[in-house]
C-alpha positions as semicolon CSV with decimal commas, in nm:
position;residue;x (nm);y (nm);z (nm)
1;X;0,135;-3,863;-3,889
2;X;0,252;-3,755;-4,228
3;X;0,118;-3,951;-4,436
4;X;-0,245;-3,949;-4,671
5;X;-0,219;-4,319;-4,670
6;X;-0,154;-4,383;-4,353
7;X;-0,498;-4,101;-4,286
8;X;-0,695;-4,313;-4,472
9;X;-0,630;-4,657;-4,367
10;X;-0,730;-4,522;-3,988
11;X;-1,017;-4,707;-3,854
12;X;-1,321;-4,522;-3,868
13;X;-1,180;-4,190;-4,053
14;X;-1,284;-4,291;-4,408
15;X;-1,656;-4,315;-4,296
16;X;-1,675;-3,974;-4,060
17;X;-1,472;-3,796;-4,357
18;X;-1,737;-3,926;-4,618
19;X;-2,044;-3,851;-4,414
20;X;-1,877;-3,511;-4,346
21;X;-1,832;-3,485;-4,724
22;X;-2,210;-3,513;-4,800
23;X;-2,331;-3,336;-4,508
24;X;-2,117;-3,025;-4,634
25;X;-2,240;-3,050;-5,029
26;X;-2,610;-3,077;-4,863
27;X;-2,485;-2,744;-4,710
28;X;-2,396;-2,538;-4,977
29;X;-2,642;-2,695;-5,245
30;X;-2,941;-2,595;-5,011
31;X;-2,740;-2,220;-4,874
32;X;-2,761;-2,140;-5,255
33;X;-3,113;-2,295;-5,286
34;X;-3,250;-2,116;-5,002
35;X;-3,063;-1,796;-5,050
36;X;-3,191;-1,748;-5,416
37;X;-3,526;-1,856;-5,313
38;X;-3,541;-1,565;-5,038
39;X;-3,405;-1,269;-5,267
40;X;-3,632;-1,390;-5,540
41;X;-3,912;-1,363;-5,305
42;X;-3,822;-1,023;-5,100
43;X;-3,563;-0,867;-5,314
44;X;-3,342;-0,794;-4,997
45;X;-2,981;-0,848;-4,912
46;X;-3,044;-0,859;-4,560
47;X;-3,266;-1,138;-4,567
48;X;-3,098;-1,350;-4,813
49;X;-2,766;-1,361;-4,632
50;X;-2,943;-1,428;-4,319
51;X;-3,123;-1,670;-4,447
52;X;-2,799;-1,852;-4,588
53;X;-2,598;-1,773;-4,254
54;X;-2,847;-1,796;-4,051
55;X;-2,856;-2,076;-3,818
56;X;-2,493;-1,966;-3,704
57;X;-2,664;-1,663;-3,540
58;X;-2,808;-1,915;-3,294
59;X;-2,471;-2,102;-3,250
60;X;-2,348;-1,936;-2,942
61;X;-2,667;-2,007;-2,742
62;X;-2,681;-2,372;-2,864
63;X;-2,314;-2,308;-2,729
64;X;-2,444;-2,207;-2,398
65;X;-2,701;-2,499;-2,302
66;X;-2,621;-2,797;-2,490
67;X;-2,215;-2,807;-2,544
68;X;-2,174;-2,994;-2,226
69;X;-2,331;-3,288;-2,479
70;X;-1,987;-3,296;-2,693
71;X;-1,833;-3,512;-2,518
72;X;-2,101;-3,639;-2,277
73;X;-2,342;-3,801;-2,563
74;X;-2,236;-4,103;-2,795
75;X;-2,086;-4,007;-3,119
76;X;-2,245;-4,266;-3,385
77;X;-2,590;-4,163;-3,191
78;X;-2,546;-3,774;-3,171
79;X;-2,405;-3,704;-3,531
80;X;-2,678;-3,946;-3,716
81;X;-2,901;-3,764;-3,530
82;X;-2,824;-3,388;-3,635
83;X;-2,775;-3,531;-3,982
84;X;-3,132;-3,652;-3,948
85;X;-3,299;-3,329;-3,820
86;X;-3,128;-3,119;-4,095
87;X;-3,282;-3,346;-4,338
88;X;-3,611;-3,275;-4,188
89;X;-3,558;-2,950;-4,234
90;X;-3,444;-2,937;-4,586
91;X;-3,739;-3,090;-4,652
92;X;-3,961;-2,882;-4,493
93;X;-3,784;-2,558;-4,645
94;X;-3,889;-2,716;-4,968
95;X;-4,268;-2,714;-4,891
96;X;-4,472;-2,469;-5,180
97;X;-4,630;-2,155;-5,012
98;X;-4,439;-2,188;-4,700
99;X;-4,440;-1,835;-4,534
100;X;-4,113;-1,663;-4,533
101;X;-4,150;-1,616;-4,151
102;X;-4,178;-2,012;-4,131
103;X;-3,825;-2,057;-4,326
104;X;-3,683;-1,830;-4,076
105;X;-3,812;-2,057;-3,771
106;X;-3,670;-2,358;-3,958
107;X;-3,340;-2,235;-4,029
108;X;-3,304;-2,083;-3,655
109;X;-3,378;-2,456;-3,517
110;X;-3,155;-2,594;-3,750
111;X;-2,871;-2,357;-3,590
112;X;-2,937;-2,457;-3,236
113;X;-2,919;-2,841;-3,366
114;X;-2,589;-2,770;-3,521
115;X;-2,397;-2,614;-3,224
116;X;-2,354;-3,003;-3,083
117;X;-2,200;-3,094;-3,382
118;X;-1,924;-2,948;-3,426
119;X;-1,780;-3,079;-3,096
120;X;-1,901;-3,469;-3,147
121;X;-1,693;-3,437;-3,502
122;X;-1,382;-3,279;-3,402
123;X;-1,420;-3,426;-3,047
124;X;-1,428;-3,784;-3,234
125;X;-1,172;-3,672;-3,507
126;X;-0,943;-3,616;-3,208
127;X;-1,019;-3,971;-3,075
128;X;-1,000;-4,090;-3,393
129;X;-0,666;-4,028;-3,494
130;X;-0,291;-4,034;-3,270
131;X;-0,250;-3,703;-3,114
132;X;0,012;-3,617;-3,372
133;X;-0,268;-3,668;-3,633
134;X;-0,523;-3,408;-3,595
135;X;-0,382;-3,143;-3,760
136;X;-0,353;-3,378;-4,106
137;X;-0,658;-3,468;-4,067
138;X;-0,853;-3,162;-3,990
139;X;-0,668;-3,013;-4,283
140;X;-0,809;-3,295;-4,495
141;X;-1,146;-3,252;-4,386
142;X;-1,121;-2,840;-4,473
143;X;-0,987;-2,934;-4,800
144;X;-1,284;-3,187;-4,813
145;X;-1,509;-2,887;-4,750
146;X;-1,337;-2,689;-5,034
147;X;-1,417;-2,962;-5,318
148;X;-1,753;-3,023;-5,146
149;X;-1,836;-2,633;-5,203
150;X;-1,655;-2,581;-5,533
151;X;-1,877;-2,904;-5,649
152;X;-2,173;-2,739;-5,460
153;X;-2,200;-2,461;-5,575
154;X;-2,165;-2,531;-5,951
155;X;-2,439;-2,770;-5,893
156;X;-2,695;-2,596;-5,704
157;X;-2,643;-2,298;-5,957
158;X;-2,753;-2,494;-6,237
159;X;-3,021;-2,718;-6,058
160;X;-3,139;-2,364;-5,914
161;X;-3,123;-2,203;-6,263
162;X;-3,238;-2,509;-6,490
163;X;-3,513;-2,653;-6,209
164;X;-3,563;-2,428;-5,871
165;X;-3,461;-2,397;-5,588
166;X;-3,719;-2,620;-5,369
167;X;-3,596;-2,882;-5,609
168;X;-3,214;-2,787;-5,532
169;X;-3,355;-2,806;-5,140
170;X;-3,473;-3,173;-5,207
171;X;-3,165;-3,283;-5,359
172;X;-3,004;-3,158;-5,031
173;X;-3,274;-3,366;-4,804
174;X;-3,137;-3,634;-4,987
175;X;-2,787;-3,547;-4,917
176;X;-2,840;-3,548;-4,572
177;X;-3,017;-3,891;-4,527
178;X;-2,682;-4,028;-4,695
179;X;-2,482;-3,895;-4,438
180;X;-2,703;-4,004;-4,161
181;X;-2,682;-4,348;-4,292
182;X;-2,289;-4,358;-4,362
183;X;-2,287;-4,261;-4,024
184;X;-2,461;-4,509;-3,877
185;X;-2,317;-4,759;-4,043
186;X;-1,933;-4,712;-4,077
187;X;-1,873;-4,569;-3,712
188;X;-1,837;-4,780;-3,405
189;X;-2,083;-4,748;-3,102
190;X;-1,830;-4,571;-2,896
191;X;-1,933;-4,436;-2,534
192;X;-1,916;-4,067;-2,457
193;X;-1,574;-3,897;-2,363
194;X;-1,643;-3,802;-2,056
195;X;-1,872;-3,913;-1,754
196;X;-2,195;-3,738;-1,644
197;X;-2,492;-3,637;-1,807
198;X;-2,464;-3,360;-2,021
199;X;-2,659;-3,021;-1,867
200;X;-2,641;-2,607;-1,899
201;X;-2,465;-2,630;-1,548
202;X;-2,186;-2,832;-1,648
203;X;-2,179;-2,633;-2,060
204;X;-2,135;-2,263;-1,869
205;X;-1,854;-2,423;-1,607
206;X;-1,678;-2,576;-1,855
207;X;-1,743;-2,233;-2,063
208;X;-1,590;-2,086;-1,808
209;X;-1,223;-2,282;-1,734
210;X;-1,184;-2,278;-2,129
211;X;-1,239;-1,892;-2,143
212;X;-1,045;-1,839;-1,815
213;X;-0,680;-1,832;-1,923
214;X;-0,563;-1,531;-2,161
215;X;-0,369;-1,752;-2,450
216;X;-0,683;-1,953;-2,505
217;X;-0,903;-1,645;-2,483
218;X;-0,690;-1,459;-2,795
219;X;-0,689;-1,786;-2,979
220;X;-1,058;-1,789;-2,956
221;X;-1,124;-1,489;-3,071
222;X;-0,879;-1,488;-3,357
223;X;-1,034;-1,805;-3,467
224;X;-1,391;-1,644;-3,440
225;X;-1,375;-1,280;-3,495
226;X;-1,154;-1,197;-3,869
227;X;-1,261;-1,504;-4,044
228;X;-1,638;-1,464;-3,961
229;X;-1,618;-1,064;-4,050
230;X;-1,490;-1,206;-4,398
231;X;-1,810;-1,448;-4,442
232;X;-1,981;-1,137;-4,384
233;X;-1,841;-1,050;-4,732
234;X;-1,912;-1,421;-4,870
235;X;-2,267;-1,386;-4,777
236;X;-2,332;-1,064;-5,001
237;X;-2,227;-1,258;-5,326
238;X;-2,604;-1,364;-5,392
239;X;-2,633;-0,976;-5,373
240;X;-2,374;-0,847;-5,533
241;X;-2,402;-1,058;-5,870
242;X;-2,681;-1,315;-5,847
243;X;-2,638;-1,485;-6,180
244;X;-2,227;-1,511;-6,087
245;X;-2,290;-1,604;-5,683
246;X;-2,200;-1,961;-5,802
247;X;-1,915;-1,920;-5,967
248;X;-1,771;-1,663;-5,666
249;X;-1,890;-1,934;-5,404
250;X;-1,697;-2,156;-5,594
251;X;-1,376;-1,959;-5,648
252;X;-1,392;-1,908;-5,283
253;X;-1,343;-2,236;-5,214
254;X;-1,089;-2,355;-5,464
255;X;-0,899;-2,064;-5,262
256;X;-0,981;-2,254;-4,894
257;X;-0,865;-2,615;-5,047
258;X;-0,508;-2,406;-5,145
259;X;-0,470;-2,296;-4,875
260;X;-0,584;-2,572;-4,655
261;X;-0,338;-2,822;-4,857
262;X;-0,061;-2,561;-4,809
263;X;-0,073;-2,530;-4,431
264;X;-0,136;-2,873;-4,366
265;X;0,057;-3,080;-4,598
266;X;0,295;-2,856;-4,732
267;X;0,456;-2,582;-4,469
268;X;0,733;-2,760;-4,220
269;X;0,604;-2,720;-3,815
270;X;0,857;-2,429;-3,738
271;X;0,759;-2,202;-4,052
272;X;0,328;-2,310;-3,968
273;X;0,337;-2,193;-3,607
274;X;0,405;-1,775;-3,696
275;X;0,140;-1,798;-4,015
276;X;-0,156;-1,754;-3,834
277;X;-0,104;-1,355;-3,867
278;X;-0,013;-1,321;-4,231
279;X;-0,294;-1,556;-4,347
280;X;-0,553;-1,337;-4,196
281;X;-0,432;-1,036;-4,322
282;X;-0,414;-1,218;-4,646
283;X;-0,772;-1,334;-4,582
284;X;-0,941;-0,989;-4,550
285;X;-0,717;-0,760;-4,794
286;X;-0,820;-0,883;-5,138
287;X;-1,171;-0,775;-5,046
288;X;-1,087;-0,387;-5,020
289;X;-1,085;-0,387;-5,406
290;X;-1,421;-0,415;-5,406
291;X;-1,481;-0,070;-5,349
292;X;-1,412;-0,045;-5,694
293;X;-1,721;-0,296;-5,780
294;X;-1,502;-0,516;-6,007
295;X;-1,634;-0,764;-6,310
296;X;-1,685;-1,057;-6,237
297;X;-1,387;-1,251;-6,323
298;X;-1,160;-0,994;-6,103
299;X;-1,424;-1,082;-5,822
300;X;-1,359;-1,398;-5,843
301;X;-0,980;-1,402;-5,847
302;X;-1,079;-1,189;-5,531
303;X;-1,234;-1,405;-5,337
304;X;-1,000;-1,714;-5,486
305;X;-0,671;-1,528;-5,302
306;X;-0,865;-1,398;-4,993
307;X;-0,992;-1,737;-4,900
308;X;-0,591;-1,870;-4,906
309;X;-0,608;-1,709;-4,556
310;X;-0,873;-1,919;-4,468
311;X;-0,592;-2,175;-4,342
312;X;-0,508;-1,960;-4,035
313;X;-0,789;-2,163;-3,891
314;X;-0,566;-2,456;-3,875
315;X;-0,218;-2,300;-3,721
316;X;-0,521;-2,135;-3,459
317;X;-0,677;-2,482;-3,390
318;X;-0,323;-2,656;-3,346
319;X;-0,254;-2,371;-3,061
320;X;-0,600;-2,394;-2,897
321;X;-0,531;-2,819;-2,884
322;X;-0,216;-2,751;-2,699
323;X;-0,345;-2,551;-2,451
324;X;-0,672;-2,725;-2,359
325;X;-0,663;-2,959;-2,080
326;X;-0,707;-3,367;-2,136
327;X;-1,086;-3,431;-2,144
328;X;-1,220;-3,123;-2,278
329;X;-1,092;-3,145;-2,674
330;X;-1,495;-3,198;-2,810
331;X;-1,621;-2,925;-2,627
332;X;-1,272;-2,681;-2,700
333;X;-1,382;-2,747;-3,038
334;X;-1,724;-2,701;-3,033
335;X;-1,672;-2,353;-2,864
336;X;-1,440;-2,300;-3,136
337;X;-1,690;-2,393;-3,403
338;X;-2,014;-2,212;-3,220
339;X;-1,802;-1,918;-3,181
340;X;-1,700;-1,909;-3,505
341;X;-2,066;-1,965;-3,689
342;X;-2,189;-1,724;-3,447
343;X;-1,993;-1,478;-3,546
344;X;-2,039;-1,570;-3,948
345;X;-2,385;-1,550;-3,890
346;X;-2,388;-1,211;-3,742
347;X;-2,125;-1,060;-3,985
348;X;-2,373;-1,223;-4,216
349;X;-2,653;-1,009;-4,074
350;X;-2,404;-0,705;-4,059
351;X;-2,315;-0,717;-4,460
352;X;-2,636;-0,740;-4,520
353;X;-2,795;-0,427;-4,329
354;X;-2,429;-0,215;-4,473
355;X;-2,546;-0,346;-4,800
356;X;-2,912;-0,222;-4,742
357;X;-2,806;0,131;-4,683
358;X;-2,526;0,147;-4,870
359;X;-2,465;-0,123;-5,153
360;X;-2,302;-0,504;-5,167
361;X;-1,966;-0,303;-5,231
362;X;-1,971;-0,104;-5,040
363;X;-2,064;-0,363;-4,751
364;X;-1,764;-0,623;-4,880
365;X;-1,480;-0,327;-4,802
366;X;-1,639;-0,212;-4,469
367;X;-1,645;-0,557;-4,330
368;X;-1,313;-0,655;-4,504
369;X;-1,139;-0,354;-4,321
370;X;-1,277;-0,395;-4,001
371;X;-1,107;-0,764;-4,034
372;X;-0,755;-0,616;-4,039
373;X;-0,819;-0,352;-3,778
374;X;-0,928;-0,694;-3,573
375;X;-0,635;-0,904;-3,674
376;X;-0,370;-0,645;-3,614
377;X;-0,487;-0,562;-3,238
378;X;-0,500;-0,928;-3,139
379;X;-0,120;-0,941;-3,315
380;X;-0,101;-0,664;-3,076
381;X;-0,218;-0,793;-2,743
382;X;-0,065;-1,121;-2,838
383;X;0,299;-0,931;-2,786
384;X;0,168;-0,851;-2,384
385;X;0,247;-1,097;-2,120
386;X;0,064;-1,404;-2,207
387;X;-0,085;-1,517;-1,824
388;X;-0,058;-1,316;-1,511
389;X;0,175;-1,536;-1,274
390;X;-0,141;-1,501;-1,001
391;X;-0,334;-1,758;-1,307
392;X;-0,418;-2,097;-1,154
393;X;-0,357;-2,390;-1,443
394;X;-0,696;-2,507;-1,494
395;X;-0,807;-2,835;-1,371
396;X;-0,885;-3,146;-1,643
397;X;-1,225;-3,301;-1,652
398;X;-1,274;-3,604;-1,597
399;X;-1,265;-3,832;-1,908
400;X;-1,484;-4,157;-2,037
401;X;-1,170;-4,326;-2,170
């Protein structure tokens, strides 16, 4: 599959991509939002990044007891449902006078909701569309998230600045309740993927056979590991300029949608499969002038060229696909995409605390250099013998369909 139009006119992939759409701008209207509303109220790096990255921290244990669910739970049912929840929470972030500590709880729940749904969507993208499809279309959906962020971001910098940012938390309630309903609405009540009922038993085994062979081990953690040091960097921009953290939000992901349209649209199959390297060193390098504290519009071009690199994610997920067993695609991706938050949110956690000691610089080149020194030795161990010859091929689950 080749072809936009022929994307489009898939049944069911207008609806999930438009839901996905407003659940994303809900994202990054109510990040800034809640972001600005913690460094306004405790004047600390730390806490403001966390508080923007925050429920990733919680991914990987969501990861560990509720995975199984990805493709063990209806689709239509489980991604209304998170949708739902994180407009409860939005909501509740919002309240006047709510303790600082409280925000925290809300935004740690919120993570542990989350970790289910990013297996249901790619599990059901996958379903979705002909297996030939799912790069296109998962490169869509990034390029999706670019606009959505670039559009996100200049809005919730001018609600937060004109209104505040409980109001810019509302508007992202709101955002959420229109992706529950598109959801509900425009997808199909299809049954779960796979038989059984989902459990923390059958999330660590399953855990365990995707983890078990080297290639998708090396995959994983190239997927998780350089592009979640380089949030790290994102999540200081509230920090490092707050009256610009818009407008470098936003550069950031005009940078994502180039790249995403490049890799998936534009690069032939033979040239995309080595790019996976050179985009994440291309991901992490631009940041290393910030030792230099540049103005903003330099910053910006920054953070425009870095987040080119971002596409890596796509020549990675292609690989992982190919080497996961029939039946287990949701939950692949959901490891891929709890992994890969968790990460975020840590790196998130680790800018900030640099940044405490040190300064948001400062914290942008230490994390941006530890995301080479990571890329290069998985380039490295990649070159060793991929699986022992001792390796048993790992056994498919069984499937719903």
């Amino acid at each position: 599959m080749r072809s936009y139009q022929v994307l489009f006119r898939t049944p069911e992939f207008t609806p999930l991509f438009a839901a996905s759409a407003a659940h994303t701008a809900a994202q990054t209207v109510g990040g800034l939002a809640l972001g600005t509303l913690v460094f306004r109220a405790t004047d600390s790096p730390l806490l403001s990044a966390v508080s923007m990255f925050g429920p990733s921290l919680v991914q990987m244990l969501g990861a560990t007891l509720l995975l199984s669910g990805a493709d063990r739970l209806p689709p239509r049912t489980a991604l209304t449902g998170i949708s739902l929840a994180f407009a409860a929470g939005a909501a509740v972030m919002a309240l006047p006078g709510l303790p600082i500590g409280a925000v925290f709880g809300v935004v740690l729940v919120l993570g542990l909701v989350a970790s289910l749904g990013g297996g249901v969507r790619w599990g059901l993208l996958n379903e979705i569309l002909a297996k030939d499809g799912y790069l296109l279309g998962r490169s869509v959906f990034n390029m999706m998230s670019g606009i959505a962020q670039i559009t996100g971001y200049a809005t919730g910098g001018v609600l937060v600045a004109v209104l505040s940012p409980r109001a810019s938390l509302l508007l992202a309630a709101a955002l959420y309740l229109v992706a529950a309903l598109v959801l509900r609405l425009g997808l199909t009540a299809r049954p779960p993927r796979a038989f059984g009922r989902p459990s923390v038993a059958e999330t660590w085994r399953t855990n365990a056979l995707l983890w078990s062979a080297r290639p998708r081990r090396l995959t994983y953690l190239g997927l998780w590991i350089p592009n979640g040091l380089v949030v790290g960097c994102e999540s200081l921009f509230v920090s490092y300029d707050p009256g610009a953290a818009g407008t470098l939000f936003a550069c950031a992901a005009l940078g994502m949608l180039a790249g995403d349209l490049t890799v998936g649209r534009l690069v032939p199959d033979a040239v995309r499969a080595r790019l996976a390297t050179p985009l994440l060193v291309l991901l992490a390098a631009p940041y290393l002038l910030f030792v230099l504290h540049p103005a903003v519009p330099v910053a910006a071009a920054c953070a425009a060229l870095a987040s080119v690199g971002f596409g890596a994610s796509l020549v990675q997920q292609e690989r992982l696909m190919a080497l996961t067993p029939d039946g287990l695609g949701g939950h692949a991706l959901g490891l891929h995409s709890a992994g890969m938050l968790t990460v975020q949110g840590a790196s998130a956690a680790l800018a900030g605390s640099v940044a405490q000691a040190t300064s948001p610089a400062t914290a942008m080149t230490v994390m941006a250099t530890a995301s080479l020194a990571v890329t290069l030795a998985l380039a490295t161990a990649a070159r060793w013998p991929r699986v022992p010859a001792s390796e048993p091929a790992p056994e498919p689950a069984p499937s719903g369909r």
